[in-house]
N, C-alpha and C positions, 0 to 999 in steps of 0.2 A: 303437632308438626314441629319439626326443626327448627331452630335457627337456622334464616337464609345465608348469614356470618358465621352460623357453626363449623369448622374444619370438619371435615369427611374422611372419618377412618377406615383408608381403603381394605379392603381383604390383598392380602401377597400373591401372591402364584404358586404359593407351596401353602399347604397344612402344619410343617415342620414348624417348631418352635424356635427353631437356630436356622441358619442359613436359608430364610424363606426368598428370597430375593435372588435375585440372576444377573449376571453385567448386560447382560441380553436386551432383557426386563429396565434397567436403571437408566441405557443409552435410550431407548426408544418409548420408556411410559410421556405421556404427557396431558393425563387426566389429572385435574390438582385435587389433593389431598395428603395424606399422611399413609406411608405404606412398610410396615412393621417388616423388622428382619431377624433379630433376637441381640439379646444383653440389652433389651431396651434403646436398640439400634432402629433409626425409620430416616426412610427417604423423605422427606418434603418438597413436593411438587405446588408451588405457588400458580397463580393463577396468569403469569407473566410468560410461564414456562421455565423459569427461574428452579433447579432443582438443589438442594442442600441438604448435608448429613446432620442428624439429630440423635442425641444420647438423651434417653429419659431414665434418670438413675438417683438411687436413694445415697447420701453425701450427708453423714454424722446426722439419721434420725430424718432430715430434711429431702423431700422428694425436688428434684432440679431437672431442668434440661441444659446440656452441654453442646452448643453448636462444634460442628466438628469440620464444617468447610464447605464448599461448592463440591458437589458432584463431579464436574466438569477438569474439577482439579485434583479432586482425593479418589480413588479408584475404594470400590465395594470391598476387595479385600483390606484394602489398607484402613478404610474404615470400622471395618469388622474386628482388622488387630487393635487396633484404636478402643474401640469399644470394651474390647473383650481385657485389655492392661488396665483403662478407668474401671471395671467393674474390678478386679481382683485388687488395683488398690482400695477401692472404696471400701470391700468386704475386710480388710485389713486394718481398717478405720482412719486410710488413709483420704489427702481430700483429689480430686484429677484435678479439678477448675485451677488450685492452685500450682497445683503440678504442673498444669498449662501455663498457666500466667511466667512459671520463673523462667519456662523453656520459652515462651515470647519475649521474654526480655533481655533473652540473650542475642535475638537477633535483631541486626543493626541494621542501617538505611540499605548502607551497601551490601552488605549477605542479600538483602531481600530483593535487590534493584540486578543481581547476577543471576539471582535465583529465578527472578521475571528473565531476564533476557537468555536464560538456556530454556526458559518455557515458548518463549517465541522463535526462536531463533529458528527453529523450523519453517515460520510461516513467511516471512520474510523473502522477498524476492531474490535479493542475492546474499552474498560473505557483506557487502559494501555496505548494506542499509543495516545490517546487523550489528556489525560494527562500529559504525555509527551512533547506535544506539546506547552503547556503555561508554564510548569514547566522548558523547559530550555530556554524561554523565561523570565519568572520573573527570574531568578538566573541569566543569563548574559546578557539581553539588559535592562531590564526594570528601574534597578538602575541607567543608566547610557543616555539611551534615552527616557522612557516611559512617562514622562511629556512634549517630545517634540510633537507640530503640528506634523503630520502624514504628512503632506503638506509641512514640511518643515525640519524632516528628509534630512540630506546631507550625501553623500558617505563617507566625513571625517568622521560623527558619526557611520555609521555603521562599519568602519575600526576600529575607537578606540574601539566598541562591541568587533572585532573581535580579535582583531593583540595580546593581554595577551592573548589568548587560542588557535591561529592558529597551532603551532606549538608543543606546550605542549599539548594540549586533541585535535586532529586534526578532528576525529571519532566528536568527540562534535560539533566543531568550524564548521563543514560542514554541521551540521543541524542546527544547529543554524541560518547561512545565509541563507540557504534556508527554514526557517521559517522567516524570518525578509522578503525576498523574496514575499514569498506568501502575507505577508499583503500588501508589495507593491504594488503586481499585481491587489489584490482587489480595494487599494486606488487609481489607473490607470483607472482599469474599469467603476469607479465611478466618474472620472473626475475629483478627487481630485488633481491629479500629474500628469505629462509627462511619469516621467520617474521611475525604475527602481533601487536604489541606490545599491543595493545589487548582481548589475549583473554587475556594471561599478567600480569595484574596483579588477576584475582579475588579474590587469597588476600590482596591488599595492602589492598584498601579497606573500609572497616568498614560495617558490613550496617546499609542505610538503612532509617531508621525513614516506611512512606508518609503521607507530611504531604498528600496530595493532596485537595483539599475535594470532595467528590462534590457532583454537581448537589443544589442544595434541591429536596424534593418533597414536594408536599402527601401528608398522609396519605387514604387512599383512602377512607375515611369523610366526605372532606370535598369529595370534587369534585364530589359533585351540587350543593351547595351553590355551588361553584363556578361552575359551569355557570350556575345560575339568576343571580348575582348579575352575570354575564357579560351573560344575555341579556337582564338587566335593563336594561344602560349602556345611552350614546347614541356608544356606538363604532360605527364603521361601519360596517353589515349582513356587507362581504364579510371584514373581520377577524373579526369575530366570529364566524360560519362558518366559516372557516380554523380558528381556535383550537378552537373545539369538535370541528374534525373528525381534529386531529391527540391531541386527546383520545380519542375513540371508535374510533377504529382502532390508535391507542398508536404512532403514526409520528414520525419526524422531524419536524423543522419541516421542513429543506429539501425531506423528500420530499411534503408537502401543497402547499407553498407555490409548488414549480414541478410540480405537478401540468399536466399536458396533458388537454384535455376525449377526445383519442384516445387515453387510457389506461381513461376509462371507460366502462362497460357498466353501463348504467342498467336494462336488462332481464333483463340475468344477476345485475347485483347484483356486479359482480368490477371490481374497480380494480388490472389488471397493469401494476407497473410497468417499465419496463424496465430492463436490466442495469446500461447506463451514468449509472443517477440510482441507483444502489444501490451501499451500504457493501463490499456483498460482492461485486457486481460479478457479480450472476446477477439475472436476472429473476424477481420476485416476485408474486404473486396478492394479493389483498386482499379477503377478506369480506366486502360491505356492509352493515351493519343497516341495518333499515328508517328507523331514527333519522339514519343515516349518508346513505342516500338523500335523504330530504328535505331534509337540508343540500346537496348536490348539485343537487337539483331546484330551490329555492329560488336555488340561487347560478347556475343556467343564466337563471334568468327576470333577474337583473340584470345579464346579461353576454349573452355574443351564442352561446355555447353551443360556439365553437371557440379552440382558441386556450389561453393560461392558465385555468384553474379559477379562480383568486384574482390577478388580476392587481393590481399594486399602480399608483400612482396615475401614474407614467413609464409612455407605451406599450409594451405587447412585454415587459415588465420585472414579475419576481413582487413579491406582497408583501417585504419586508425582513426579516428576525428580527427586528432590536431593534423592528418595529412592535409583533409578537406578545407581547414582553419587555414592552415599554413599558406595554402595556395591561394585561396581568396585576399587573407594581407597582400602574402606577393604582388597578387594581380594590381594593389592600390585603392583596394576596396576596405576601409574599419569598420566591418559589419562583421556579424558572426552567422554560422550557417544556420542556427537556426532561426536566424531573423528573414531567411526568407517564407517561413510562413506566415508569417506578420503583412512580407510583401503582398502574400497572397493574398492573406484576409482584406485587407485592406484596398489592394482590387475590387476584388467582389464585393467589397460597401459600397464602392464608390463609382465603376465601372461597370457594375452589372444590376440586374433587377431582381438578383437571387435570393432566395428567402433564407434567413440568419441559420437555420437549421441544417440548411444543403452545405453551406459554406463549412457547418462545425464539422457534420457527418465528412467532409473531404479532408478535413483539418484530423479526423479521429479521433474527436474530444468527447469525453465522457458526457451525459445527462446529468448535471449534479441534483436538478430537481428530481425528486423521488416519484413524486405523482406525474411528471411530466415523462419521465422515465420510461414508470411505468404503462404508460400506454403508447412509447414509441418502437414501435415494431418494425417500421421499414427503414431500410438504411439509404434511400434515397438514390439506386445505384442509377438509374436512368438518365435522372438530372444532373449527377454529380459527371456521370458521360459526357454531359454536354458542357458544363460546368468548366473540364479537364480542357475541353476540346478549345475552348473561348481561350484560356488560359496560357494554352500552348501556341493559339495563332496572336497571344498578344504577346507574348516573348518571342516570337519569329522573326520581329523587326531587325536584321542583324545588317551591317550597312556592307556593303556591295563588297568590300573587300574581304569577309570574312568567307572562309570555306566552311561548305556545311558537309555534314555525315551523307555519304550517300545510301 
């Protein structure tokens, strides 16, 4: 009997001695073992699901294997050319491994840190986070590593990236690492490196104190007051409806502001939004109070009823943040808009009997626990109904002189 540790040399999908393998085959196997393609070409499927290209090729007398990258990342043809230039040097009595080695060392932090960010930049939710990603890489590694071998990158350099802005910009300094990080792990998968430089210098850097200012937010005693002194101004009907309505539902700005009139249901009372305007990237329900409707109802009769809910004053184009920002300074309030879901939350610790999960589901905050996650399946819309409804008759308090929407 086998070795239960033996690797298993799987059979291909072809009989063929050259091209036994499919891209078909290589996206979708995930039995683990070893599955031959020719020139001494095999896929390696690990038991993780982890798959990588493998050379087994004879190198001046001496039988080797040549890792040749993730799967994920080198496409079966390009492995194949790959394979098929190491065998015709080797036959030539030349060496590949070396032939590798002098082509990795011409590539530098930065080649490889553009070379990851045109790999990603696809996945990326928008131009802005994308962006981001090589702009605080040219400002704090690239002056200082970016001409180093990728291959020889050491933790001492990534420290010295770090250790000027660990403590001082911390918010920075931890995306930073974990973008120097991520080319690591690309340069890992490719065979370029062992190891990780940006994961082995934990024990080096001294434990940041979070200086990070949370959003200002009114205290929740205060935003009825709010409210009336709002719908007191001679701010424009449909700001001032936006603001109040990302108050009463406890949303984003973004997500009131590019509100679509096909997201609501004015007779069910349910504003769903969809996946891709959501933080979490799943489609959300939204409660209506009656209070919440008639900001709706009101804002269809100034508008044309399709199209933006709050369009701002550019056709096609929603209100702005900083409009919503602006107004609230104005009004004499130093809170920012989204500290009113802080108001909310904060409420509902403290005014209500609602349990921490109903409050998050209305907040539309992701499950970070994984196991907790996974077995949450209801999004709590009934309670959150009622939840809404508490909400909206405790910011009603508006005092006698203010006009309400009819």
């Amino acid at each position: 009997m086998a070795d239960k540790n033996q690797e298993i040399e799987r059979k291909t999908p072809s009989k063929r001695a050259e091209k036994a393998l499919s891209a078909a085959f290589v996206r979708t196997v995930t039995n683990p073992g070893k599955y031959t393609d020719g020139h001494g070409l095999f896929l390696k499927v690990d038991t993780s699901g982890a798959k990588r290209w493998v050379q087994r090729i004879t190198i001046r007398g001496k039988r080797t294997e040549i890792g040749m990258g993730s799967a994920s990342l080198v496409t079966l043809a390009e492995a194949r050319e790959t394979a098929l230039q190491n065998r015709k040097l080797a036959r030539a009595g030349g060496d590949p491994l070396q032939a590798k080695r002098s082509a990795q060392a011409l590539l530098t932090f930065q080649e490889a840190a553009r070379k990851v960010h045109k790999i990603h930049e696809p996945t990326w939710r928008n131009k802005k986070h994308a962006a981001q990603f090589i702009s605080t890489l040219d400002t704090y590694t690239f002056p200082r590593i970016g001409k180093l071998k990728v291959s020889e990158v050491t933790t001492a350099d990534v420290l010295a990236v770090l250790q000027p802005i660990w403590l001082e910009k911390p918010e920075t300094a931890r995306r930073v690492r974990q973008r120097i990080g991520t080319v690591m792990k690309w340069a890992v998968a490719n065979g370029w490196r062992t190891d990780n430089p940006a994961e082995a210098i934990s024990q080096a850097l001294p434990k940041q104190i979070d200086t990070q200012q949370h959003r200002k937010a009114l205290p929740y005693d205060k935003v009825s007051e709010f409210i009336g002194t709002l719908q007191a101004s001679d701010a424009g009907e449909l700001t001032k409806l936006a603001l109040e309505m990302v108050i009463l539902t406890a949303s984003r700005s973004s997500e009131v502001r590019k509100a679509d009139w096909s997201e609501i249901d004015l007779e069910q009372g349910i504003w769903t939004r969809p996946a891709e305007r959501m933080k979490s990237k799943k489609e959300h329900r939204v409660p209506l109070s009656p209070r919440a409707l008639a900001i709706l109802k009101k804002a269809r009769e100034l508008g044309t009823g399709e199209g933006l809910v709050f369009p701002g004053t550019k056709i096609g184009k929603p209100l702005s943040d900083m409009t919503l920002l602006k107004l609230t300074k104005a009004l004499g309030y130093d809170v920012d808009v989204h500290g009113f879901r802080t108001s909310f939350k904060t409420w509902a610790q403290e005014r209500t009997n609602t349990p921490r999960e109903v409050s998050e589901a209305a907040l539309a905050h992701v499950v970070k626990n994984k196991a907790e996650a996974a077995y949450a399946r209801s999004d709590f819309f009934e309670k959150r109904q009622k939840l809404m409804e508490k909400w909206s008759d405790f910011t009603a308090n508006w005092t006698a002189s203010v006009a309400r929407i009819g």
